[in-house]
C-alpha positions as CSV (number, residue, x, y, z in Angstrom):
1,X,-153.0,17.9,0.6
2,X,-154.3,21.1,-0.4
3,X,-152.6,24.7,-0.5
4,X,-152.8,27.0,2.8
5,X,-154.2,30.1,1.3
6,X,-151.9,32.9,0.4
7,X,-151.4,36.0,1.4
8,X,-151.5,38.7,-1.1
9,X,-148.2,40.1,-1.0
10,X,-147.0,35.8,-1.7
11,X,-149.8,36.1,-4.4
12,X,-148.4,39.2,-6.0
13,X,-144.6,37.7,-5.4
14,X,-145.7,34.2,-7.3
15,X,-145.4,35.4,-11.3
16,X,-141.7,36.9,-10.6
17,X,-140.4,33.8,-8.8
18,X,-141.7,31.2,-11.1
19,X,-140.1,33.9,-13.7
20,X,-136.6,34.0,-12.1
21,X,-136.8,30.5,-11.9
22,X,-137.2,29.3,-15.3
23,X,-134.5,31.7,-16.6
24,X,-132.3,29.9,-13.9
25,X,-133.4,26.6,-15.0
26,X,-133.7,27.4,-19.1
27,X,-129.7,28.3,-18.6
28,X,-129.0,25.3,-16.6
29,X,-130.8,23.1,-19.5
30,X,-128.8,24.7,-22.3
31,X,-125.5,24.1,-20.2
32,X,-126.2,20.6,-19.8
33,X,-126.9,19.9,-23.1
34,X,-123.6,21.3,-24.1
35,X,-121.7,19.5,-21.7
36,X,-123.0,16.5,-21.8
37,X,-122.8,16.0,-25.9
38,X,-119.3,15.4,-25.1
39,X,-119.8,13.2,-22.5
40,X,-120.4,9.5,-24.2
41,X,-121.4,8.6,-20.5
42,X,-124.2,11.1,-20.5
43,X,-125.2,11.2,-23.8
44,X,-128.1,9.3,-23.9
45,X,-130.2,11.3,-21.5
46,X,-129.7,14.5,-22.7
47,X,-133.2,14.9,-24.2
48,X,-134.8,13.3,-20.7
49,X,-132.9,15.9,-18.6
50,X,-134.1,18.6,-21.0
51,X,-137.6,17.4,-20.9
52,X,-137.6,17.1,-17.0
53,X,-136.1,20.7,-16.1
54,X,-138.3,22.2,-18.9
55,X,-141.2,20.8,-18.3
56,X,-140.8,21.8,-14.3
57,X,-140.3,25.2,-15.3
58,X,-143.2,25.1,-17.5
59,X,-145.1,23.5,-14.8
60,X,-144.2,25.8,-11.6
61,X,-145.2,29.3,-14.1
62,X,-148.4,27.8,-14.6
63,X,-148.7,27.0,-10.8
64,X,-147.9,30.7,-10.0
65,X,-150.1,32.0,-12.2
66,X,-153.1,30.0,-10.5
67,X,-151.9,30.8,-6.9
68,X,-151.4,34.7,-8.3
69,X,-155.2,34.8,-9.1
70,X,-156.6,33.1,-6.1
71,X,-157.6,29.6,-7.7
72,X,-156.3,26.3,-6.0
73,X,-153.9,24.4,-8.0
74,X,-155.6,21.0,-9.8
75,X,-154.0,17.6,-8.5
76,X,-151.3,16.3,-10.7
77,X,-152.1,13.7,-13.2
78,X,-150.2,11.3,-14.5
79,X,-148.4,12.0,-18.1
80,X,-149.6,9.7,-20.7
81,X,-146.3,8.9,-22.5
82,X,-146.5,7.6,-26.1
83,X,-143.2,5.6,-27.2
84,X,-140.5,4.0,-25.6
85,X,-139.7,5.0,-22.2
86,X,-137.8,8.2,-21.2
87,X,-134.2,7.2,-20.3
88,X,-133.6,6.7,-16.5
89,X,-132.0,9.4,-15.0
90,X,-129.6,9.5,-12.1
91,X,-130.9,9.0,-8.8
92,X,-128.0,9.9,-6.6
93,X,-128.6,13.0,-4.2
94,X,-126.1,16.3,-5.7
95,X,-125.3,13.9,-9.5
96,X,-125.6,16.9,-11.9
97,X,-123.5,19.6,-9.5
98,X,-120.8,16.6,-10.3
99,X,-120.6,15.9,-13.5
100,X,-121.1,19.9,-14.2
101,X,-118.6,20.8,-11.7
102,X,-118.2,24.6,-11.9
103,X,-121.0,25.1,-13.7
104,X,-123.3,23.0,-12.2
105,X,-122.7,24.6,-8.6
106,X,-123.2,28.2,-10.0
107,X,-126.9,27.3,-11.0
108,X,-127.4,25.3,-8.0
109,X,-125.9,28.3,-5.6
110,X,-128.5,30.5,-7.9
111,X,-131.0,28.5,-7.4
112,X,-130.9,27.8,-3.6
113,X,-131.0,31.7,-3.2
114,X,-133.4,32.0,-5.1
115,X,-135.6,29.2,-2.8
116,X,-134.2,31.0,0.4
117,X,-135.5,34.1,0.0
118,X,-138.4,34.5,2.6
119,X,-141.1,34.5,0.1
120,X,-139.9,31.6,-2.4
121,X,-139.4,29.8,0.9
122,X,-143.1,30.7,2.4
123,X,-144.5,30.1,-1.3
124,X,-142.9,25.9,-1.6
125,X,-144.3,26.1,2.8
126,X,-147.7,27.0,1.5
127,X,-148.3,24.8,-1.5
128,X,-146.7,21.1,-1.7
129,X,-147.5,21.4,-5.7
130,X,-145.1,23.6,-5.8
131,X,-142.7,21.7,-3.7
132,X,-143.2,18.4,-5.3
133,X,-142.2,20.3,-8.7
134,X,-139.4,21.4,-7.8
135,X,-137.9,18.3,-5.3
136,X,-136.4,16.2,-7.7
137,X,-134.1,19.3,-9.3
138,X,-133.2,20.0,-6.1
139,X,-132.1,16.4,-5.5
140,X,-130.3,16.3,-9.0
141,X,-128.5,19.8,-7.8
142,X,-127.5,18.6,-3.9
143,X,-129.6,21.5,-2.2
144,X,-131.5,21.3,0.5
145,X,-134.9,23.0,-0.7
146,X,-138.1,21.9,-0.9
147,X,-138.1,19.5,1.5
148,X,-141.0,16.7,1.7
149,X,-141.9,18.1,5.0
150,X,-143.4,21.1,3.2
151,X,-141.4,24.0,5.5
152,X,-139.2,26.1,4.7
153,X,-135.5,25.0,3.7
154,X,-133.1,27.4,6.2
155,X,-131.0,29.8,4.5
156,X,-127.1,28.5,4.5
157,X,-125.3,28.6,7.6
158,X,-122.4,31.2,7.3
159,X,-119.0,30.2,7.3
160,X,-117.3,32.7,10.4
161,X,-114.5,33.5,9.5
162,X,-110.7,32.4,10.7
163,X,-110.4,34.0,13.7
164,X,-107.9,36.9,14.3
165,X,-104.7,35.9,14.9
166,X,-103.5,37.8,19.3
167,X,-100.2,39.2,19.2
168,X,-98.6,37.8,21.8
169,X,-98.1,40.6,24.8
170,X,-94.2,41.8,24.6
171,X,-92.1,40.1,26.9
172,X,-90.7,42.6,29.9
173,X,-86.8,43.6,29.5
174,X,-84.4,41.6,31.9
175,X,-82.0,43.0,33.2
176,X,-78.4,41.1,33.0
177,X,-78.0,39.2,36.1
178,X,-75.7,40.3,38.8
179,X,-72.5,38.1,39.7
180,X,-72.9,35.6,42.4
181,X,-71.1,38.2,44.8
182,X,-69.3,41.6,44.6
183,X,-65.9,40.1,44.3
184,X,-66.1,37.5,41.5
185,X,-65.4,38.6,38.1
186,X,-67.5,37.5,35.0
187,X,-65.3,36.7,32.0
188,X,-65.8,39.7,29.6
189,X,-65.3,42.4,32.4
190,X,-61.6,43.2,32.7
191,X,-59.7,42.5,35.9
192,X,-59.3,45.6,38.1
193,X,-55.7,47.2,38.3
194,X,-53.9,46.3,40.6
195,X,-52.7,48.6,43.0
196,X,-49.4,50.1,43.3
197,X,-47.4,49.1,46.8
């Protein structure tokens, strides 16, 4: 599939995105390899991690840069690795925001701005390269952009907030009730004097 042709404000737009986004994902890299040297469980693919968001950054600037001067990006080739094989990542869908926890969700919350802003959004529409760079850091961070569909991912839905609590309407004074008829007496009300003969 090849790129729908850009507009030239998205051309212009292209070099600052893919700039934003390597700073965002150059931080998240150094973070992970902090946290995850003390982490014996995660240990082992620190450098595959590393190369992966790195290499995606380095990847998508080089994208923009083509789509900023007009040229269509080349198809993808396959990476001829030399070695042993690059340790297998996680697979399950939000894995890094997890085992990050608070800092893992402020770089993905950074980063899904960042992909829902209307021209980072029409930008991953209008090329799948630039989609398919970016879908498996998405998947590693649980957000929702850059979709296989190729449209735009839908900006988060708002949380409304608690609704505002009705003050009850003030009951109407009641007056005390009258005794059953003229001549009975209620307890607290003295008895009348009595009349002298």
């Amino acid at each position: 599939m090849t790129a729908a042709p850009l507009s030239p404000q998205l051309r212009a737009a292209a070099p600052a995105i893919a700039a934003r986004l390597t700073i965002i994902l150059m931080a998240l890299a150094a973070v992970i390899a902090h946290a995850f040297l003390r982490n014996p469980r995660r240990v082992g693919i620190i450098v595959a991690l590393w190369s992966r968001i790195t290499r995606a950054a380095r990847r998508f600037a080089r994208l923009a840069t083509r789509l900023a001067a007009g040229e269509t990006p080349r198809p993808s080739r396959p990476d001829g690795h030399s070695g042993p094989p690059p340790a297998r990542l996680p697979t399950a869908r939000g894995w890094l925001v997890a085992d990050l926890k608070h800092a893992g969700a402020v770089y993905a919350a950074q980063l899904e701005t960042l992909l829902a802003e209307p021209l980072a959004a029409e930008l991953l529409a209008a090329s799948p390269a630039a989609a398919r760079i970016l879908r498996p850091l998405c998947r590693m961070l649980g957000i929702a952009a850059a979709q296989r569909t190729g449209k735009p991912a839908k900006p988060p839905t708002p949380i409304p907030p608690p609704p505002t609590p009705i003050a009850a309407a003030p009951r109407p004074l009641q007056r005390a009730p009258e005794p059953p008829c003229p001549r009975a007496r209620w307890p607290w009300r003295p008895l009348p004097a009595a009349k002298p003969a």
